[in-house]
SERO-353554 format. One record per residue (C-alpha): x, y, z. Coordinates in steps of 0.05 Angstrom, whole numbers, padded with zeros to 5 digits, always signed. Layout:
% SERO-353554
XYZ;...
% end
This chain:
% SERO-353554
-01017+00445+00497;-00958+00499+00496;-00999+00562+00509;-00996+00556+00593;-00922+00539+00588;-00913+00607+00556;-00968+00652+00580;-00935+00715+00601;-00985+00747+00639;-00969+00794+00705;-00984+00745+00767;-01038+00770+00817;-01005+00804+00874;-00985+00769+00932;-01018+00764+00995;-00980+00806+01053;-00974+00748+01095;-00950+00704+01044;-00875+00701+01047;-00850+00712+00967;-00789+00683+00937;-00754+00756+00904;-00699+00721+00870;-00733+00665+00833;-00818+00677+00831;-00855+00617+00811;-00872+00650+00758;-00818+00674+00723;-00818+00662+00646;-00750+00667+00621;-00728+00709+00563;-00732+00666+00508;-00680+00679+00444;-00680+00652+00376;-00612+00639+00336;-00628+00639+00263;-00567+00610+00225;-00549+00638+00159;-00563+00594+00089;-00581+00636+00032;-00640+00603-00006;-00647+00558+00051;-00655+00619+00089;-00739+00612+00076;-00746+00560+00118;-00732+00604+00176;-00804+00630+00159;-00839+00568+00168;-00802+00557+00234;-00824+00638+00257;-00904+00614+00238;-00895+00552+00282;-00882+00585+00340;-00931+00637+00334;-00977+00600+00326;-00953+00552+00393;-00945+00623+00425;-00879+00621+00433;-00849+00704+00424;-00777+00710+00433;-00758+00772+00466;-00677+00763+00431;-00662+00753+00364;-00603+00744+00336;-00592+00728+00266;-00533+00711+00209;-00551+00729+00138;-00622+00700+00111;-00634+00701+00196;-00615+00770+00196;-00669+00787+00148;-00726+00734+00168;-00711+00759+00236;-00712+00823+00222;-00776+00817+00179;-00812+00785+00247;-00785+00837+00293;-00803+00898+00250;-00877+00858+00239;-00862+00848+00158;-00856+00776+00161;-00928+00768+00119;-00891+00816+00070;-00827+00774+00067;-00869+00709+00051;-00915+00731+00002;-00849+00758-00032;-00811+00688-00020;-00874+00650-00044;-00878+00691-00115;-00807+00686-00132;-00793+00648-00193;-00728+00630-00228;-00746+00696-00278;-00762+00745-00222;-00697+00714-00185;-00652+00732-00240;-00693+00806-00245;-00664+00822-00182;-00595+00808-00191;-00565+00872-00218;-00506+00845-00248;-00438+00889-00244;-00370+00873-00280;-00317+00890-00241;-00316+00920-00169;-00321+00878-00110;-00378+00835-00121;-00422+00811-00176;-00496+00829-00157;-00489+00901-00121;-00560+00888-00087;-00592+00953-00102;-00651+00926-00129;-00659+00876-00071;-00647+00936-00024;-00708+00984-00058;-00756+00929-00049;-00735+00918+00030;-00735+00995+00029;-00805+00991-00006;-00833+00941+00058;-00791+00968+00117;-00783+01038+00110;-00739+01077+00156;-00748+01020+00208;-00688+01028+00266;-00667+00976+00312;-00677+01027+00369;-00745+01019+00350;-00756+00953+00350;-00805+00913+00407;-00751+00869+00424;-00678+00857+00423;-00646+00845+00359;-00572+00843+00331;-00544+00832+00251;-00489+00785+00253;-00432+00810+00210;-00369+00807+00184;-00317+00869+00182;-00272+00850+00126;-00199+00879+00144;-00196+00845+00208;-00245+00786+00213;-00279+00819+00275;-00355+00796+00281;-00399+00852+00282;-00462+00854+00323;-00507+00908+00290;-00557+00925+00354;-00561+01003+00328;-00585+01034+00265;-00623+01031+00202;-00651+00959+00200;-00648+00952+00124;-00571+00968+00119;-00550+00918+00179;-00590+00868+00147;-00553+00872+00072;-00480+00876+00102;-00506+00805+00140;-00520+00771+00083;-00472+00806+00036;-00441+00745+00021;-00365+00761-00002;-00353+00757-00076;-00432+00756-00095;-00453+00813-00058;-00418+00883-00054;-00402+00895+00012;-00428+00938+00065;-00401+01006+00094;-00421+01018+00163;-00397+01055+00229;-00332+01060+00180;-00327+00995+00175;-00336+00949+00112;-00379+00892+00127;-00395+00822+00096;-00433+00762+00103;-00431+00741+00181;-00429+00668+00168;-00354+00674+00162;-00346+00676+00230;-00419+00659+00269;-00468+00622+00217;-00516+00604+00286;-00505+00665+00333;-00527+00626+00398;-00467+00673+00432;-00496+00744+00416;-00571+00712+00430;-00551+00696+00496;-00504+00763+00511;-00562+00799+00494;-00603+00762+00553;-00641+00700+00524;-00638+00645+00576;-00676+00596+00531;-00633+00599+00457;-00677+00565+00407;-00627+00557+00350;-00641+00540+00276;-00587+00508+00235;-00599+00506+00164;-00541+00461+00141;-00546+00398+00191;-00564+00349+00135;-00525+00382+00081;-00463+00338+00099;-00476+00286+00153;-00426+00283+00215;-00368+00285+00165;-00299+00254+00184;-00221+00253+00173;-00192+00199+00123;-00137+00184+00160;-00099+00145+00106;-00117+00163+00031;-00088+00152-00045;-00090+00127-00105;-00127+00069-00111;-00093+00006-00139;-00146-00010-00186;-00162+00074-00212;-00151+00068-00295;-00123+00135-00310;-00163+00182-00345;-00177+00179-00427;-00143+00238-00457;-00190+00296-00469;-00211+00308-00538;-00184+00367-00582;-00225+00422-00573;-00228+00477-00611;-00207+00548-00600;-00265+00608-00582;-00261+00665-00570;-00286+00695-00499;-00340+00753-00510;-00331+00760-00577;-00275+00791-00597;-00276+00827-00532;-00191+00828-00525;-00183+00782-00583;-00154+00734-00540;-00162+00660-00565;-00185+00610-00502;-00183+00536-00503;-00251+00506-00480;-00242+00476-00414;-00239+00399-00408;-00281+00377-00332;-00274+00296-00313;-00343+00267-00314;-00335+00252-00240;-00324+00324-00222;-00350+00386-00199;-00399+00415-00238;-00370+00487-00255;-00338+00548-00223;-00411+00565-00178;-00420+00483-00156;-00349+00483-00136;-00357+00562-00093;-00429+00538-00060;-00400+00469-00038;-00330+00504-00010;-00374+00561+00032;-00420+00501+00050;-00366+00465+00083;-00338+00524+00116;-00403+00539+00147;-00404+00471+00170;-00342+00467+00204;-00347+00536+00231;-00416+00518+00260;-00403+00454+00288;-00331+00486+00327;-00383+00549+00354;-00436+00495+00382;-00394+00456+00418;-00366+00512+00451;-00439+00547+00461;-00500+00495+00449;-00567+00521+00447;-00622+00504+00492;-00659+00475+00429;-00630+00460+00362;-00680+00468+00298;-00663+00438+00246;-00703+00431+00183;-00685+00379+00130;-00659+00424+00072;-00608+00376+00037;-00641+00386-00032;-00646+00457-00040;-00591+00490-00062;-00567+00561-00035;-00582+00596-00093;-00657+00572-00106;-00688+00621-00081;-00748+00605-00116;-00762+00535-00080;-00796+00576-00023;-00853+00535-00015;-00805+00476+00009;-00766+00506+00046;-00813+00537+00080;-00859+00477+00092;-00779+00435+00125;-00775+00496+00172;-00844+00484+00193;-00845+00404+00205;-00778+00419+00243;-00805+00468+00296;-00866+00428+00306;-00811+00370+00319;-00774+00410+00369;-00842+00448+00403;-00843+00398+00457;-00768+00408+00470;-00779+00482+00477;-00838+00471+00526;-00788+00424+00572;-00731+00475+00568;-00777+00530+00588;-00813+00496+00642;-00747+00470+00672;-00731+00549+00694;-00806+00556+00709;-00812+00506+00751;
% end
């Protein structure tokens, strides 16, 4: 059904005496680009979404990726993306926690070396110079806020400093610079997958379901009827790690109604930043066609619900195939 829209073949050549349009041929294909959004865990589903359209034929010539899109993209571009699957499809909450080399101290909890020997294991000494197509690493450089497009370089590094998210992962160093996650400042890089030269953006968004079209509450308080709180009970004192200080700390007393710890109450903050940050960057920049798989129940540190996720990202793109075929054969035409 798709495969004609997006047959790139070389035309015959034109006969002498036909007169040929040099600025616009018939049959032009445009450069397609994909924008794959960052969202940890959720960050599978960007596989499912890849296999879709393969297998409809569709092979963008740009991609530009934020975090998990850094590295599915990546994984496509540098032909690993069987590698990356099988290794998404065997991870349990065990291996999971095998990979997360824990550091006290320093600037981030999980230094990712472990992580970085297994992509080192599957990639190689892969460049981006190297690459069949055009590809940027969307990140962060930390002293300034400037977003970094990583077109240059060992694919592996540009890859962990865009999804080095800040306070999990230790940041990156790179062309001097120190580099974290690049959803803090492009979570769907639609802008550096058209700068590159994509003039169809297919753009996946892994967090359109994760909060509705939120609002403003214009007018809010204390409502008339709220019964304050019961007081906590006593709790006794523990002591943290031992007697690691000897320093006494009180248990800490959480309303039923609220946030489930310190991690629930980080994940839901950097989801709503993404949110917001994403929503202000599409308006401003939409893509051609928006992708967006229903993830609302995974969270962004399951890593090993790949199955799911993967399986949303492929019901999405076979939802959106016929939108791609329209916004390719309106430049085609």
């Amino acid at each position: 059904m798709f495969l004609n829209v997006f047959n790139r073949k070389s035309p015959e050549q034109p006969n002498d005496n036909v007169p040929v349009d040099r600025h616009e041929p018939k049959t032009f294909v445009p450069r397609i680009g994909l924008a794959l959004g960052g969202g940890a865990a959720r960050g599978w589903a960007h596989i499912g979404v890849l296999r879709v359209l393969e297998k409809a034929g569709i092979r963008p010539d740009v991609i530009a990726g934020t975090s998990m899109g850094a590295l599915a993209g990546g994984a496509w571009a540098a032909n690993r993306l069987d590698q990356l699957e099988e290794f998404a499809r065997s991870m349990t909450k065990r291996r999971m926690f095998g990979f997360m080399d824990w550091r006290i101290g320093g600037n981030g909890l999980i230094s990712g070396g472990r992580l970085a020997k297994l992509l080192e294991l599957n990639f190689g000494e892969s460049m981006i110079e190297d690459l069949s197509i055009r590809y940027a690493a969307i990140a962060t450089e930390l002293s300034s806020g400037h977003e970094i497009w990583l077109t240059r370089g060992n694919l592996i590094q540009s890859m962990r400093a865009s999804y080095a998210l800040p306070g999990i992962f230790t940041p990156i160093k790179l062309g001097g610079r120190w580099l974290a996650d690049g959803a803090l400042v492009n979570p769907i890089p639609v802008s550096a997958a058209r700068a590159l030269g994509a003039r169809v953006v297919i753009a996946v968004n892994l967090h359109s379901d994760v909060f509705g079209k939120g609002t403003v509450i214009q007018d809010s308080g204390p409502l008339a009827e709220e019964e304050p709180p019961l007081p906590a009970p006593a709790a006794k004192p523990r002591r943290l790690f031992g007697n690691v200080f000897g320093l006494p700390r009180q248990r800490v007393q959480t309303p039923p109604d609220g946030p489930r710890g310190i991690s629930t109450v980080m994940m839901d903050a950097f989801n709503i930043t993404q949110d917001r940050i994403s929503r202000s960057r599409l308006a401003g920049d939409p893509p051609d066609v928006m992708i967006s798989p229903r993830l609302n129940g995974v969270g962004l540190f399951e890593f090993y619900r790949a199955e799911e996720s993967i399986k949303a990202g492929e019901e999405a793109a076979e939802r959106a195939l016929a939108d791609i075929a329209e916004s390719v054969a309106r430049l085609t035409a």
